[in-house]
Every structure is written in structure tokens, then in C-alpha cells.
C-alpha positions in Angstrom: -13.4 -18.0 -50.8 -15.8 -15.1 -51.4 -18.8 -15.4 -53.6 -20.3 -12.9 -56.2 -24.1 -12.4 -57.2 -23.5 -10.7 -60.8 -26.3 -9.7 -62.3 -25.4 -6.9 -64.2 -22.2 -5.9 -66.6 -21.6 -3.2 -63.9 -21.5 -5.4 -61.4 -19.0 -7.5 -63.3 -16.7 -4.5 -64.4 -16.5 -4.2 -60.7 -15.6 -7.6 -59.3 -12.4 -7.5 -57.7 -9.7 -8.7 -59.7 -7.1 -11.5 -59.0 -3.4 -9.3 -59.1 -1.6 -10.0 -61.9 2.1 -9.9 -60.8 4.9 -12.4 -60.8 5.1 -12.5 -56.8 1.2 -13.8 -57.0 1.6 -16.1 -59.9 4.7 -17.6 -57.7 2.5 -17.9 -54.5 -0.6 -19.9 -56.4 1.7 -22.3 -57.9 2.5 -22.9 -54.5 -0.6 -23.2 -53.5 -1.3 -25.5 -56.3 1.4 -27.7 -55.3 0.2 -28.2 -52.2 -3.3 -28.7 -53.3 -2.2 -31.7 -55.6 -0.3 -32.9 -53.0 -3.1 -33.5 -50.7 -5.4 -34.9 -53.1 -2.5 -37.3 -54.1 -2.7 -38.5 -50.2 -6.3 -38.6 -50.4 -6.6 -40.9 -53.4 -3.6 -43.1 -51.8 -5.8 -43.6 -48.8 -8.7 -44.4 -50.8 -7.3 -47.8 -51.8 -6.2 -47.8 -48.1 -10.2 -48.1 -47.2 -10.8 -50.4 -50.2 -8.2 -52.9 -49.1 -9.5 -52.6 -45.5 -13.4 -53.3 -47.2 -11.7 -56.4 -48.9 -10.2 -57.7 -45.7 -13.0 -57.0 -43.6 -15.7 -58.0 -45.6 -13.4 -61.7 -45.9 -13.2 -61.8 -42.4 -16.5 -61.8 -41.8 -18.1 -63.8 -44.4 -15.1 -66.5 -43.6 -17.0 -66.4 -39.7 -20.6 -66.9 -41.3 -21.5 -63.0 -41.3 -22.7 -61.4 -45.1 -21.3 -58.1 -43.4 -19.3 -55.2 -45.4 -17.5 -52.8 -43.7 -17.7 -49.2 -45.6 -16.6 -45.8 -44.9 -19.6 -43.5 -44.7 -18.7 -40.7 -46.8 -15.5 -38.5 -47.2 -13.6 -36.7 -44.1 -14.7 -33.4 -43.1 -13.5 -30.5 -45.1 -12.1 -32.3 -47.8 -15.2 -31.8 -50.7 
């Protein structure tokens, strides 16, 4: 994705524009599809983590450990 410094109406006027067609509507809802696809697998493997906290953070305290187990952040690329 390209970004624009706009600072004046000129320089808006002359931002490219996104095409306006059928065929490129048809390909972003594609695109779309696929994007809230992935986020629905990202979501489903947040609980995956969560349970995995629960279990691991019951397995240690069961052994006389106050430990949690977390994840340190998202995966690479997906912000």
C-alpha cells in the first residue's frame, strides 16, 4: 500500500484514483473474502492460546509454580 502527503487541494485532485469498473469491484470482494477469512482463523486461534494459558498456567500452579504461560504479542505481519 502506497501512502500520500496531501497538503494541498491540487495535490488531492491529483491522487490516483481507485478504477471504478465492475471487473475491480469483483476482484476486491475477493480480496475481502479472503481478508475476513484470515482474520476469522486468527480470532479462532486466539482462544487456541487462551486455552493453552488456562492449561498451562494449571499445570504449573498444580506443581507449586505461580507461573503463566503468555504469548508475547501477535505473529509477524498480521497488525
Amino acid at each position: 500500500m502506497e501512502s500520500f502527503h496531501v497538503r494541498t487541494q491540487k495535490e488531492f485532485e491529483d491522487l490516483p484514483r481507485a478504477p471504478a469498473g465492475q471487473a475491480w469491484r469483483d476482484k476486491q470482494r475477493v480480496i475481502d473474502q479472503e481478508q475476513r477469512a484470515a482474520l476469522a482463523d486468527i480470532h479462532s486461534r486466539e482462544e487456541e492460546i487462551e486455552a493453552l494459558d488456562d492449561f498451562v498456567t494449571d499445570l504449573f500452579r498444580r506443581h507449586g509454580r505461580d507461573l503463566r504461560f503468555r504469548d508475547t504479542g501477535p505473529p509477524e505481519g498480521s497488525s
